[in-house]
C-alpha positions in Angstrom: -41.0 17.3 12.0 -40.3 19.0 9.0 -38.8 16.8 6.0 -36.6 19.7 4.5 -35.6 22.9 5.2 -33.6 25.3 2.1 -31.9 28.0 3.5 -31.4 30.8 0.8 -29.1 33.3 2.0 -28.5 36.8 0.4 -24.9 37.7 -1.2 -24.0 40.6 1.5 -23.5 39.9 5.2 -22.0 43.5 6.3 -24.6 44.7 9.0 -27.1 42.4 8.0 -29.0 39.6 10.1 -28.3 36.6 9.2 -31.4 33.9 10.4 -30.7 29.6 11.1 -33.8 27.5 10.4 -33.4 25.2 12.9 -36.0 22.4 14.1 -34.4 20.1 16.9 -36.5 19.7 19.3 -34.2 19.6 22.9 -31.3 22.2 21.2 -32.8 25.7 22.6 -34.1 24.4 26.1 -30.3 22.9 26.3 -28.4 26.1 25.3 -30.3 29.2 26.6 -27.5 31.0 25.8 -26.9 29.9 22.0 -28.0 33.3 20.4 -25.4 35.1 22.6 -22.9 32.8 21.6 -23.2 33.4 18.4 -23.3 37.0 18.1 -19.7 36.8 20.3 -18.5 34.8 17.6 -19.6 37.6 14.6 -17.6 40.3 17.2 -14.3 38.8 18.0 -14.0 38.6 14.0 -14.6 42.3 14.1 -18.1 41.7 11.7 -20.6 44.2 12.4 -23.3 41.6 11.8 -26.1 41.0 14.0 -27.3 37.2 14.1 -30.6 36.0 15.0 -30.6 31.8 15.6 -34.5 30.3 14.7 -34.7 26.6 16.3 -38.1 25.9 14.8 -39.7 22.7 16.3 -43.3 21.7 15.3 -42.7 18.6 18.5 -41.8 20.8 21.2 -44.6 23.3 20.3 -47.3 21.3 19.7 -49.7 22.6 22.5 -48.0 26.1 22.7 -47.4 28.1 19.9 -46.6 30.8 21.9 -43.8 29.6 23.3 -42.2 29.4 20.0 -38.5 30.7 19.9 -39.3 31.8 16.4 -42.0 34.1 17.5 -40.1 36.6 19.4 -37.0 36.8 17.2 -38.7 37.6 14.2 -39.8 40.5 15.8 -36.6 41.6 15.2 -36.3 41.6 11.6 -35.6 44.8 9.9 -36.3 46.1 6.9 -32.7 45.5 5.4 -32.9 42.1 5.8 -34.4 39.7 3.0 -33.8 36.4 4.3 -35.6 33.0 2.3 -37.0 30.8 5.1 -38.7 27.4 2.9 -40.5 25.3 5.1 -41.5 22.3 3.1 -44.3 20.3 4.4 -43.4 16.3 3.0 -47.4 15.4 4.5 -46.8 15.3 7.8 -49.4 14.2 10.1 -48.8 16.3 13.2 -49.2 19.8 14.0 -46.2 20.6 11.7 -48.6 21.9 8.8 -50.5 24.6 11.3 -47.6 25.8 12.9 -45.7 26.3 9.5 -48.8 28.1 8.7 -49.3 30.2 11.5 -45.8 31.8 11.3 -46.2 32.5 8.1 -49.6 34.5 8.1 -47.2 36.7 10.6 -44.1 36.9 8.1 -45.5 36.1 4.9 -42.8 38.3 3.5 -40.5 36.0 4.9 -41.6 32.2 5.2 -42.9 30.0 2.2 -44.8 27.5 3.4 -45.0 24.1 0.8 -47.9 21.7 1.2 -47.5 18.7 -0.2 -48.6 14.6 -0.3 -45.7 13.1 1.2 -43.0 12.0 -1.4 -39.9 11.9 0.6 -37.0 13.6 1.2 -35.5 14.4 -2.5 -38.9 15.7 -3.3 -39.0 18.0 -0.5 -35.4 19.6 -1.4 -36.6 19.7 -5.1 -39.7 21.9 -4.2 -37.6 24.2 -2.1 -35.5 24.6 -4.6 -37.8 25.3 -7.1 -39.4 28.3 -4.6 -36.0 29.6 -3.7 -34.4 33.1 -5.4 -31.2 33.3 -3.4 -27.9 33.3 -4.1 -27.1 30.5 -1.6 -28.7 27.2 -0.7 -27.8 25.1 2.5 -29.7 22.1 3.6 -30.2 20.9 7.3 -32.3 18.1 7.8 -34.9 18.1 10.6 -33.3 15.8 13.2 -29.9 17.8 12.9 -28.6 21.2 14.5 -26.0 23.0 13.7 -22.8 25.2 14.9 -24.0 28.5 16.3 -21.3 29.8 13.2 -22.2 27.5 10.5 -23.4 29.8 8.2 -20.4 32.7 9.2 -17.9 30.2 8.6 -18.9 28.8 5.3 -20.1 32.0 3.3 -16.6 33.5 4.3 -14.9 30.3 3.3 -16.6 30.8 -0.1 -16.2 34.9 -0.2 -12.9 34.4 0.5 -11.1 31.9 -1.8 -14.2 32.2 -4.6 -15.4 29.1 -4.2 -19.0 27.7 -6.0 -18.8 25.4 -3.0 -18.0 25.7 1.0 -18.0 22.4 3.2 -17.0 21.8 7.0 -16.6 18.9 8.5 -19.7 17.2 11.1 -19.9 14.9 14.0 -22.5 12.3 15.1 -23.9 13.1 18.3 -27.0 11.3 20.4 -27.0 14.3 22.7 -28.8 17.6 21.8 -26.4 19.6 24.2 -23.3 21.9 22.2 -20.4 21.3 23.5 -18.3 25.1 23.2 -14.8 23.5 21.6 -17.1 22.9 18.6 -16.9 26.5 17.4 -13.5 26.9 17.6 -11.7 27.2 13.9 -8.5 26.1 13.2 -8.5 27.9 10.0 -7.0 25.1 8.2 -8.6 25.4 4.8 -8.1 23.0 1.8 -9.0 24.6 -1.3 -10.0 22.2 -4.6 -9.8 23.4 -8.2 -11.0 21.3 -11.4 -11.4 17.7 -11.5 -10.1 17.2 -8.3 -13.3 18.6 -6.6 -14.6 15.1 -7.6 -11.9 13.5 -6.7 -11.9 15.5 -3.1 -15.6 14.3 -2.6 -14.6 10.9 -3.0 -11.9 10.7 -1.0 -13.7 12.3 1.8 -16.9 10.8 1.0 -18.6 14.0 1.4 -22.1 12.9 0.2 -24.3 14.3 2.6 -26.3 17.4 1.2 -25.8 19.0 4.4 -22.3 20.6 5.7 -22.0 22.7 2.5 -23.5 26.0 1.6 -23.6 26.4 -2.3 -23.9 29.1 -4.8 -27.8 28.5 -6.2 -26.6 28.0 -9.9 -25.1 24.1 -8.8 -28.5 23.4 -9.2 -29.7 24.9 -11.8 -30.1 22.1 -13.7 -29.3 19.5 -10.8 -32.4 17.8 -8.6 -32.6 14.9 -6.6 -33.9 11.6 -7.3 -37.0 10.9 -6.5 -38.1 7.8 -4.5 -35.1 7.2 -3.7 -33.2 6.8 -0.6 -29.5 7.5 0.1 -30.2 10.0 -2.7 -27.5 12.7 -1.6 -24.9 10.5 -3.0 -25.0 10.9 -7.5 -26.6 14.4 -7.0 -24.0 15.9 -4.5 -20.9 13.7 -6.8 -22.9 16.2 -9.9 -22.9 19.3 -7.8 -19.1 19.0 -7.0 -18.4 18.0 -10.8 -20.2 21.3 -11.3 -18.2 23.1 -9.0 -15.2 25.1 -10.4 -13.0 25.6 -7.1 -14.1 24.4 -3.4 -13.0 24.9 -0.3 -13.2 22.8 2.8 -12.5 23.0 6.6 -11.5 20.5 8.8 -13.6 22.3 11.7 -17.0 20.2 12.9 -19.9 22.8 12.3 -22.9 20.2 11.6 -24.3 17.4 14.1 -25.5 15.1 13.0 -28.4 13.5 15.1 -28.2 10.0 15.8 -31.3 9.0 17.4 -31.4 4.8 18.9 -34.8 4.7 19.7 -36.8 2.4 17.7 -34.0 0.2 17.0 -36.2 -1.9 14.6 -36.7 1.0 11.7 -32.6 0.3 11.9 -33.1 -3.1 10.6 -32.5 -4.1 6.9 -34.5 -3.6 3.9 -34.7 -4.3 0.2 -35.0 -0.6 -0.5 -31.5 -0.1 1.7 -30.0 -1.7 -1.9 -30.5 2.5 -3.4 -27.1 2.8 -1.7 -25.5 0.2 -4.2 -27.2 2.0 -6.9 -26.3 5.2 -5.6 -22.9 4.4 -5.9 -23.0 2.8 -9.4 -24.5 5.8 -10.4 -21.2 7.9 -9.3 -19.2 5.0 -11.0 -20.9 5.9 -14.5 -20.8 9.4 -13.5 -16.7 9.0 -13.4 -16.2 7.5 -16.3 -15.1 11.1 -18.2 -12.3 11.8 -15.4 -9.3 10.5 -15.2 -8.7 6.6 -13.8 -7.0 7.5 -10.4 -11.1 9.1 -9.9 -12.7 6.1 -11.1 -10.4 3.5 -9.0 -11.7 5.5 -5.8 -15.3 5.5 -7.0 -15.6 1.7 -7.8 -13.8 1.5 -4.1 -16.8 3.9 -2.6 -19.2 1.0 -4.5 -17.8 -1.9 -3.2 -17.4 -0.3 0.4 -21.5 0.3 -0.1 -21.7 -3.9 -0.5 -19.6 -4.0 3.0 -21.8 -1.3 4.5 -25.0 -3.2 4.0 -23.5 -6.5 5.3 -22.6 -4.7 8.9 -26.4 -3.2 9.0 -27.4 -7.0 8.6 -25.0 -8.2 11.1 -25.0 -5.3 13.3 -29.6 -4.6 13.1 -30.8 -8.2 11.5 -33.4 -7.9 8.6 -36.4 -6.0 8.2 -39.2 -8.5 9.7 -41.2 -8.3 6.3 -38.8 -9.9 4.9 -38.7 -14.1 4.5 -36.0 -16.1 4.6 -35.8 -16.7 0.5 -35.3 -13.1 0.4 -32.9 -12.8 3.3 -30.8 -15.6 1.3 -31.5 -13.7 -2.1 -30.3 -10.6 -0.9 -27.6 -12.0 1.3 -25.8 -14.2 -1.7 -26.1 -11.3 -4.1 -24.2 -8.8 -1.4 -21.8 -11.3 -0.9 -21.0 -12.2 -4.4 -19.9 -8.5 -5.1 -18.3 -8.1 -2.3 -14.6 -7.8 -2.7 -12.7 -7.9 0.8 -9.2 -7.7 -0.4 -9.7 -4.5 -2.2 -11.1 -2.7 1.1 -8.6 -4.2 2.9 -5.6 -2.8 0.8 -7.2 0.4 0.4 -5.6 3.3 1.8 -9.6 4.8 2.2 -10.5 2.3 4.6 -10.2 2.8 8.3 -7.7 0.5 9.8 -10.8 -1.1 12.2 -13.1 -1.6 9.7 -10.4 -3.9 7.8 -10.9 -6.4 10.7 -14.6 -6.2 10.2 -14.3 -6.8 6.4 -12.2 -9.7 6.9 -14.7 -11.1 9.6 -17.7 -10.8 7.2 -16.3 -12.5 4.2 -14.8 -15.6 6.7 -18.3 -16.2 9.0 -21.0 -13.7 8.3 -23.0 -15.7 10.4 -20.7 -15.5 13.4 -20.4 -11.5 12.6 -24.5 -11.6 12.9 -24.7 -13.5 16.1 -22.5 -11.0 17.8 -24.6 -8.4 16.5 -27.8 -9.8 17.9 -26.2 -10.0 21.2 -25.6 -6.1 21.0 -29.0 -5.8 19.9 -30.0 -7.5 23.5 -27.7 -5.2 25.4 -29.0 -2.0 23.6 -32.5 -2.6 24.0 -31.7 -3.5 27.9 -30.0 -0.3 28.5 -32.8 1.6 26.9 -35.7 0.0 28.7 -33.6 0.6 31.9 
């Protein structure tokens, strides 16, 4: 698979093609159809625009390039349109590299293809970033797909109410099929000016770098940390201090790709404690706004202690780990963790309150039930 994939899009969409870098693996052989959805959507909007959908999968086409869904649609590509497609290579060690290279020898006026030793995900957005001349930037990860009007949606969200920003909302799926209520818009924009952009991210906890389309200059001066997991979290809080006005829809456009095989790269590990820094990092970060900002940021930060304790109870602990470690780790969670301020918050999910309270009065009961699931899932998958 391919670690990153920067979408830079071009400022007009009035009879131009507009092309989705797409590389999940089952979406196209699920949805035959998907291209001619999406053009349908373009025309009942009355937008002479003519969209072209790209699923590119290095997976699925290992041992048939020419079956490539890439292949035939850029065919298509005329000379008025001046897409950016950056493939970033993050070292893989499959066929990812070849094919990345073999489309672009076809469309070298087209597709940038990045080589480089693998460094992880932040480092893979930074060098596309660094290649890319558009006006926009959207990021979809490898193992995700997206609405067949993603792009529409957002670039007119932005167009319309001048925003430096455009978001949508997402859902987590384990299925690679679409399901056709997903494009539907209820036109229900909020629009965010100022501080409380910052405020708006928090409160939504919009941290992903995906579901957004941004105007380039956010990151002009903006990267992500490298090294580091969980590393949307202080750069996106940045880009939206950035931002002068956003606008967000409360319409699911992004999916999110939950995959439960392998349940074991689930489990717990020291390097899972970049999520606490993460979010201390947005705590400094909010220190120059006003207090109402900072009481929901140092909420997000001690809701990242309470995350952490459900991946122990809920996965167990990384195997490399020994039990002074488990203890270490555990103790200092714990110690930070404040459950009567989640459970008074008006951010947390009523549910999750339960959960909170169950941790802090028998984490080890909270694990044991956990393990049990962990039985039951791995029965179900072996079935």
């Amino acid at each position: 698979m391919l670690s990153c994939h920067v979408l830079s899009a071009c400022s007009e969409m009035e009879k131009r093609k507009v092309l989705v870098v797409h590389s999940y693996e089952k979406t196209y052989a699920a949805y035959p159809d998907f291209n001619k959805m999406i053009a349908e959507t373009f025309r009942k909007r009355g937008i002479d625009v003519e969209l072209r959908t790209v699923y590119l999968d290095c997976e699925a086409y290992r041992d048939n390039l020419e079956s490539l869904y890439l292949h035939s649609l850029l065919d298509e590509v005329s000379e008025n349109w001046e897409p950016e497609i950056i493939l970033v290579n993050d070292g893989s060690t499959d066929s990812s590299g070849i094919i990345c290279e073999y489309y672009h020898e076809q469309y070298p006026q087209i597709i940038t293809v990045i080589h480089q030793n693998n460094q992880g995900l932040s480092q893979a957005r930074n060098t596309g970033l660094e290649q890319a001349k558009g006006e926009y930037i959207t990021f979809i990860d490898s193992d995700d797909f997206i609405s067949p009007n993603y792009l529409y949606v957002l670039l007119k969200n932005m167009k319309m109410y001048d925003a430096d920003i455009s978001c949508c909302s997402y859902i987590r799926t384990t299925k690679s099929i679409m399901n056709n209520d997903f494009i539907k818009s209820n036109n229900i924009c909020t629009i965010v000016e100022g501080s409380n952009c910052v405020k708006f991210y928090l409160e939504k906890e919009l941290v992903s770098a995906g579901i957004k389309l941004y105007k380039k200059e956010i990151f002009n001066n903006l990267r992500f940390p490298f090294g580091k997991i969980h590393e949307d979290i202080s750069t996106i809080f940045q880009a939206f201090s950035q931002a002068r006005r956003i606008v967000y829809i409360d319409e699911k456009l992004y999916y999110y790709y939950k995959n439960f095989d392998g349940i074991t790269k689930q489990r717990f590990n020291i390097k899972q404690l970049d999520l606490i820094n993460a979010w201390k990092d947005v705590m400094k970060f909010s220190e120059v706004y006003e207090k109402n900002i900072q009481d929901v940021a140092r909420f997000r930060l001690n809701k990242s202690y309470f995350t952490l304790l459900g991946k122990i109870a809920l996965y167990g602990y990384d195997k490399a780990m020994n039990e002074i470690e488990r203890k270490k780790i555990l103790n200092f969670i714990m110690d930070r963790f404040e459950c009567y301020e989640l459970i008074t918050s008006k951010y947390m999910p009523f549910s999750r309150k339960f959960s909170a309270i169950a941790f802090k009065v028998n984490f080890s009961f909270c694990c044991n039930i956990g393990r049990l699931l962990r039985v039951i899932t791995d029965r179900n998958q072996n079935k």
